[in-house]
C-alpha positions as CSV (number, residue, x, y, z in Angstrom):
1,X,6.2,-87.1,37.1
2,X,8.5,-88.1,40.1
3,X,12.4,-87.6,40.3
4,X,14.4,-89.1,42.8
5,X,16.6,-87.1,44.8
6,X,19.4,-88.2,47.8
7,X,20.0,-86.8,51.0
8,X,21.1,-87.9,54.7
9,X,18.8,-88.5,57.4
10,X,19.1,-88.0,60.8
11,X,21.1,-91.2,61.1
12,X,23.6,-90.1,58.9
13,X,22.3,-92.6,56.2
14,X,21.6,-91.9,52.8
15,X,17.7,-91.6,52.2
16,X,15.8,-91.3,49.1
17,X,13.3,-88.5,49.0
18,X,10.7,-88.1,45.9
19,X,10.3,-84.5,44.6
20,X,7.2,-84.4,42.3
21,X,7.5,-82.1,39.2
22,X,4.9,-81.1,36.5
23,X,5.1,-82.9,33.3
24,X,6.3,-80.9,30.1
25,X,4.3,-79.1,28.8
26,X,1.3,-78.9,31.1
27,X,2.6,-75.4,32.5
28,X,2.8,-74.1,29.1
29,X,-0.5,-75.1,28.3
30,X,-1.7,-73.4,31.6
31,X,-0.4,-69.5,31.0
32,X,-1.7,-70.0,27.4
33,X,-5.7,-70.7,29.1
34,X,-4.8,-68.2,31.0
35,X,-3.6,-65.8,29.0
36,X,-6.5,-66.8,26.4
37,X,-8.9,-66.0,29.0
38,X,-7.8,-62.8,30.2
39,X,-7.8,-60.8,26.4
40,X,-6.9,-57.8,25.7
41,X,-9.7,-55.0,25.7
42,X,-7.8,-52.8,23.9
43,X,-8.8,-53.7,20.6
44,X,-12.4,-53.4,21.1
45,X,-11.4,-50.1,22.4
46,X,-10.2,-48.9,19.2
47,X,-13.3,-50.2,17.3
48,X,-15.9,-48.4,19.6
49,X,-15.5,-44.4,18.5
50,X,-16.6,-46.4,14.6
51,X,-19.2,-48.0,16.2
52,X,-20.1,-45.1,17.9
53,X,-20.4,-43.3,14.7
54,X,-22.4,-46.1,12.8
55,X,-25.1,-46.0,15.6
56,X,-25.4,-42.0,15.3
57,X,-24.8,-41.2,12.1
58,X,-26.3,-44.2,10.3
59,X,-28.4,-46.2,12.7
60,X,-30.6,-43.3,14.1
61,X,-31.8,-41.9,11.0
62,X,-32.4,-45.3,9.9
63,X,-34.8,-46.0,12.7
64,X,-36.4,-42.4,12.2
65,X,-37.0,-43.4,8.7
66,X,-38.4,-47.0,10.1
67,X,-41.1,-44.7,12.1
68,X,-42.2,-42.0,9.4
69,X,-42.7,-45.2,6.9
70,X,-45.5,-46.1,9.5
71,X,-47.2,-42.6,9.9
72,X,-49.4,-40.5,7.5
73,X,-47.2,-37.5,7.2
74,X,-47.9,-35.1,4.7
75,X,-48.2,-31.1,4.8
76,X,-51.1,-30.9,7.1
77,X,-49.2,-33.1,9.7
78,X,-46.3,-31.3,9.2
79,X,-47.6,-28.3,9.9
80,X,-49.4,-28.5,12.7
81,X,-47.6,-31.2,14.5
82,X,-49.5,-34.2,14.4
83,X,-48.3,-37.9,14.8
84,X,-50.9,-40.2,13.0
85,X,-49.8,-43.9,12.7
86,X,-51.7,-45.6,10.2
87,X,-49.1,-48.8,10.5
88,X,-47.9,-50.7,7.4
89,X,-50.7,-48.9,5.1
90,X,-47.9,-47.2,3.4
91,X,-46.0,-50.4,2.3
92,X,-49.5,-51.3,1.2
93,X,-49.9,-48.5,-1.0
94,X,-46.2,-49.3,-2.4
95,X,-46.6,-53.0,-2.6
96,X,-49.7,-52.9,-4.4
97,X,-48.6,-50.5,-6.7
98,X,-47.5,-51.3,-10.5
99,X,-45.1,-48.1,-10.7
100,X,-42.9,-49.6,-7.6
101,X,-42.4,-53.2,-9.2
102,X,-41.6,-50.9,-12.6
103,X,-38.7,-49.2,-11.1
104,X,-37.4,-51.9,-9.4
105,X,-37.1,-53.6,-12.5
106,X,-35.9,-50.7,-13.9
107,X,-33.3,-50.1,-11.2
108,X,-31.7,-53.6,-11.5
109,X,-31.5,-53.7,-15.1
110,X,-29.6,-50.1,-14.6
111,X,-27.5,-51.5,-12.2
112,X,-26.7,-54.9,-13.6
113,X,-25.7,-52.2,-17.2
114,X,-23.7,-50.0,-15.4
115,X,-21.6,-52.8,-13.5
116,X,-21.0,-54.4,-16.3
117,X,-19.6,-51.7,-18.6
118,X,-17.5,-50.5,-15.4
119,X,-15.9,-53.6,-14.3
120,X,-15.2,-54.2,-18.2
121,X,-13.7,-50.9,-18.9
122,X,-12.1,-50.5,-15.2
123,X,-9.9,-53.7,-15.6
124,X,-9.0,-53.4,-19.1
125,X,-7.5,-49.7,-18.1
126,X,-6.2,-51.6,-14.8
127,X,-4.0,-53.4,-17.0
128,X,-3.1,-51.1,-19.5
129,X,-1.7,-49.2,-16.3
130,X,0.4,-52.2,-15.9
131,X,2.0,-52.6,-19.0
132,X,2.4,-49.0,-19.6
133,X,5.9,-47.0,-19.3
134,X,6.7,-45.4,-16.4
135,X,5.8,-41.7,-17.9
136,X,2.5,-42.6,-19.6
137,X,1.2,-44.3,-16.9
138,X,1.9,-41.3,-14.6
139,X,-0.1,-39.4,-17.1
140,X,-2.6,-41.8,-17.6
141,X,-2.9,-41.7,-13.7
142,X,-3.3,-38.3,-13.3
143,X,-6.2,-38.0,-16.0
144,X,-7.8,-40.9,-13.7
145,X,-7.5,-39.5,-10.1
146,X,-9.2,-35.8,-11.6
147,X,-12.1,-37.4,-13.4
148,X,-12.8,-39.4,-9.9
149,X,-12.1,-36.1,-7.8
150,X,-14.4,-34.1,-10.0
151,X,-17.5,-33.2,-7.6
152,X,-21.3,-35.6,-8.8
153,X,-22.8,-32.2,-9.2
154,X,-20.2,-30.8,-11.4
155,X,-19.7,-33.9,-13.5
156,X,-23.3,-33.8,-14.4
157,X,-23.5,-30.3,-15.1
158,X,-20.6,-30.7,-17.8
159,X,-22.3,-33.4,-19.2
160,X,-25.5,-31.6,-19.3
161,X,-23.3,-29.2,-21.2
162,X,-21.8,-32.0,-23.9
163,X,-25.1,-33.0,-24.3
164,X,-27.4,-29.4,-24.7
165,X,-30.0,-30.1,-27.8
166,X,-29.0,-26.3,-29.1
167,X,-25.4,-25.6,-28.4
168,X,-24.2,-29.1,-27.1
169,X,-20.6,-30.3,-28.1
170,X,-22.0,-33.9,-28.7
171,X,-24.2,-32.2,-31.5
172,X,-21.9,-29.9,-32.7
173,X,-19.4,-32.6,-33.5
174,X,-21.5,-34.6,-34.9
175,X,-23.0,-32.2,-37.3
176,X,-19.4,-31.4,-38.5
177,X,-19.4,-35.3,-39.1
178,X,-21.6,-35.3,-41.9
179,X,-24.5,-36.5,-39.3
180,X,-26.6,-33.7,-40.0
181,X,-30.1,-35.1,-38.4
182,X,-28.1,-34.5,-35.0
183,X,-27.4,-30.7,-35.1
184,X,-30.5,-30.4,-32.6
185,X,-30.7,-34.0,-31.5
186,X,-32.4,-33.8,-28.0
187,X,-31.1,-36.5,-26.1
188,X,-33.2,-36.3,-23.1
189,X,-36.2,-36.7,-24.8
190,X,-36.3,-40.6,-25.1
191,X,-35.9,-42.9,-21.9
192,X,-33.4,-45.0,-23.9
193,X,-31.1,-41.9,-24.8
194,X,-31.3,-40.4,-21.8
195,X,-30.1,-43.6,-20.1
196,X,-27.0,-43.7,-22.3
197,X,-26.1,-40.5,-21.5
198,X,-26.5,-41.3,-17.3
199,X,-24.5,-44.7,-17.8
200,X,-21.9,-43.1,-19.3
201,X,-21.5,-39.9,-17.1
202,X,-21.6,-43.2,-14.2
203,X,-19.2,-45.6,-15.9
204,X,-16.7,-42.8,-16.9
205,X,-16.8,-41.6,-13.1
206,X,-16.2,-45.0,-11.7
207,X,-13.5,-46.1,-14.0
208,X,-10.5,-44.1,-12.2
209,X,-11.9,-46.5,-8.8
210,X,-11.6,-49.9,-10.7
211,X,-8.5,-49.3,-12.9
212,X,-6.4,-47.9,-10.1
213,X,-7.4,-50.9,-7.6
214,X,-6.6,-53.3,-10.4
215,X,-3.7,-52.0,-11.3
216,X,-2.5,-52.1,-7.3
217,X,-3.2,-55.8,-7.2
218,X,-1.0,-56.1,-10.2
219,X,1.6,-55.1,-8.5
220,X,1.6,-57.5,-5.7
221,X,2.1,-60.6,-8.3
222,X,5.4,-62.3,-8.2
223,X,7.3,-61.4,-11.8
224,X,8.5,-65.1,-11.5
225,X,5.2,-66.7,-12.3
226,X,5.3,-65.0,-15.4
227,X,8.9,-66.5,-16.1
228,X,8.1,-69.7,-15.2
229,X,4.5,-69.5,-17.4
230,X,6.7,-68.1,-20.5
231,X,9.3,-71.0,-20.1
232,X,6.1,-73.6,-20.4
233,X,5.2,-71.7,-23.3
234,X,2.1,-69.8,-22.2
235,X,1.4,-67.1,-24.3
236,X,-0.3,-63.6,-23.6
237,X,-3.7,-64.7,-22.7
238,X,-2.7,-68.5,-21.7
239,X,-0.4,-65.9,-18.8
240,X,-3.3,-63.6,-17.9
241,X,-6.0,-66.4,-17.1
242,X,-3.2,-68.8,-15.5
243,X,-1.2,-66.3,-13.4
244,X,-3.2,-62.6,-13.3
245,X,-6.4,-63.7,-13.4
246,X,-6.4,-66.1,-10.2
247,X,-4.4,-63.2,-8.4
248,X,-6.8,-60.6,-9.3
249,X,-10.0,-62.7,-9.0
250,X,-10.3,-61.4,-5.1
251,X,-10.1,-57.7,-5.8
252,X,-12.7,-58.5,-8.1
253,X,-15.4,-59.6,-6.4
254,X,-15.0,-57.3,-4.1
255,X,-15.1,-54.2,-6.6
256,X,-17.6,-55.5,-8.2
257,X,-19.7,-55.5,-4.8
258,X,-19.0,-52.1,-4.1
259,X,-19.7,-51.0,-7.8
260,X,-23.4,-52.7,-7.4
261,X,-23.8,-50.7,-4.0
262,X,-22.7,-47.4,-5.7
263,X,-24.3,-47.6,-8.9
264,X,-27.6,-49.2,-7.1
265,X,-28.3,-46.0,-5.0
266,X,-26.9,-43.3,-7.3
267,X,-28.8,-40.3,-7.2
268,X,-27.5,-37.1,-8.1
269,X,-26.7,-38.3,-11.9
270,X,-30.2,-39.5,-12.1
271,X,-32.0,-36.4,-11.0
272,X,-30.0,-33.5,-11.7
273,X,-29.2,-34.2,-15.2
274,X,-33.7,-34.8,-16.1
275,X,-35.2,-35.3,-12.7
276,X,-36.2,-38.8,-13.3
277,X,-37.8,-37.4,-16.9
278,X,-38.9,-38.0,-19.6
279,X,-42.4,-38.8,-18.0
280,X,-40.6,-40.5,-14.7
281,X,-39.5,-43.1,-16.9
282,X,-35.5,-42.9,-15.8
283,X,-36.8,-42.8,-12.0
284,X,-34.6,-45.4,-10.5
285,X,-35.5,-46.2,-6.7
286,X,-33.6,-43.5,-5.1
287,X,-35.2,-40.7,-7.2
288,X,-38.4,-42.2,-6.9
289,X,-38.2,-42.6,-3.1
290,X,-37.8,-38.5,-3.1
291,X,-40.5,-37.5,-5.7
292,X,-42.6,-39.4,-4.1
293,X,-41.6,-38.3,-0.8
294,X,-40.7,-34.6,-1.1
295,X,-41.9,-34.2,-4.6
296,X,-45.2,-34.7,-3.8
297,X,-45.0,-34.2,-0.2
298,X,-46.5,-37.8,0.7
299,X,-43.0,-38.2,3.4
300,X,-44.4,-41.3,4.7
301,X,-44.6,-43.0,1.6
302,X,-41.9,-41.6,0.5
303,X,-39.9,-43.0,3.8
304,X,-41.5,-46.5,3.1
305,X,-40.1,-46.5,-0.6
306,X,-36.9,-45.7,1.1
307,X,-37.1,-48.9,3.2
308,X,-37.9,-51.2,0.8
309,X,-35.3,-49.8,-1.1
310,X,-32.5,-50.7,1.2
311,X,-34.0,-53.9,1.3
312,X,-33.9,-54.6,-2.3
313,X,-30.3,-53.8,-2.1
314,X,-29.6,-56.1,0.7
315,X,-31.1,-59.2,-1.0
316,X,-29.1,-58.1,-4.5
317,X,-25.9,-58.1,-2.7
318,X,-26.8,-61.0,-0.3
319,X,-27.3,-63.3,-3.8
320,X,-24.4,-61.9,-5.0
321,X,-22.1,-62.5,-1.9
322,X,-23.9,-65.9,-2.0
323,X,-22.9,-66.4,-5.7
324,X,-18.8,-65.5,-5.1
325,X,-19.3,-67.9,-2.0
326,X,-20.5,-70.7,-4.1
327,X,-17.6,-70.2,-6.3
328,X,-15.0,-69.9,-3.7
329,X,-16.3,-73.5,-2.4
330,X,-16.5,-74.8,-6.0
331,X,-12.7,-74.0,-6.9
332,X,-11.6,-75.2,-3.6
């Protein structure tokens, strides 16, 4: 772009001079390349101590674990410090095994339970919270934040307590009843009551986690969708699936992914309350990884359970994140 300018020459006559001048916008567009291409570092700064930390404290003992999976390590190695690779024969001895295709079964079918019971329970006492007053909900809270404060260990001790064949308060109550039969019930003796008793020491710790992220989101709805719902005439649950549910539907999903993750590798429930008993049939993958392991000092087929076992949970939360992705698409 040109402009046209006067001025005298050296005749004294007026002369024309042309005076060229960058079109709009083209500067603009220059500082922002060049700003684009000079970023800021100190973001990634900020990110690096994490990633620092992930490296150490998470990806070192998972390549240790990679390399005992691939030795023959049990006491006599141990003790005498010997390194004998016998490469992937330990994944060979797992693989080939029926009691490893057995507890995964057994660990998904846990899982998929436990999840299910929690997300249920967790957002129905989400929006009690809700629609509570302001004192019972305090209260309400308050019971919530202790039972998810209690310590694992602790939790399963009391209800290892509740449950005691002899003096248990389960029993006891029940007896007083009228159900008689169950004054010395022994509820560890079966797999199937023994597995009750673990989902619900697991569900009633996770609760307090769903129900107070639920009710959060809750909070962050606008009051006047609701008006405008109740002047179209939507009732209770025309409200909830029209106006809460599409809110909520986020904090959801990604509850429920952290639910499967927890759930998937607990491990102190599992073993401290029977050690995997009656007869290993409660082992779940985690607590089969360490009998087998440390139990019964075979440590390099216990490492390779290990392995495979964060594998199994990587493809159950990659087809679940594929799932919620499919839907996402789908409502779009």
């Amino acid at each position: 772009m040109s402009v046209q300018t006067e001025g005298t020459d050296t005749a004294g006559a007026p002369a024309v001079r042309k005076t060229r001048v960058p079109a709009s916008g083209r500067g603009e567009d220059a500082v922002s390349r060049a700003s684009a291409g000079r970023r800021p570092a100190a973001p990634y700064l900020l990110l690096l101590p994490a990633l620092l930390a992930t490296l150490i404290l998470l990806g070192w003992p998972l390549v240790k674990n990679g390399m005992l999976s691939l030795q023959n390590l049990n006491p006599r190695q141990l003790i005498q410090h010997l390194t004998e690779w016998n490469g992937v024969d330990n994944y060979k001895e797992v693989l080939t095994g029926s009691d490893f295709w057995k507890v995964v079964e057994r660990s998904v079918f846990f899982t998929a339970a436990n999840v299910v019971l929690i997300m249920l329970l967790g957002t129905l006492t989400g929006l009690l919270l809700a629609r509570l007053g302001k004192k019972m909900r305090l209260l309400l809270l308050l019971g919530l934040v202790l039972a998810w404060a209690m310590p694992v260990i602790a939790a399963t001790t009391v209800y290892q307590w509740l449950f005691a064949q002899r003096f248990g308060v389960v029993n006891w109550a029940l007896d007083r009843l009228g159900w008689h039969s169950m004054a010395d019930h022994n509820w560890l003796a079966t797999q199937f009551s023994t597995f009750s008793v673990i989902t619900l020491l697991i569900v009633w710790q996770s609760i307090p986690f769903v129900a107070i992220n639920l009710y959060a989101a809750t909070t962050t709805i606008p009051r006047e969708l609701y008006e405008a719902a109740s002047l179209d005439g939507a009732g209770a649950w025309k409200s909830f699936t029209s106006v809460t549910l599409p809110f909520l539907r986020p904090f959801l999903y990604a509850t429920t992914f952290l639910e499967v993750i927890w759930v998937f590798k607990a491990f102190p429930q599992v073993f401290a309350l029977n050690e995997g008993g009656p007869d290993r049939l409660t082992e779940t993958l985690p607590v089969y990884a360490y009998v087998e392991g440390v139990g019964n000092q075979h440590f390099g087929v216990g490492a390779a359970i290990s392995f495979l076992t964060i594998l199994v949970l990587l493809v159950i939360t990659s087809y679940y994140l594929r799932m919620v992705l499919k839907q996402e698409e789908d409502e779009l």
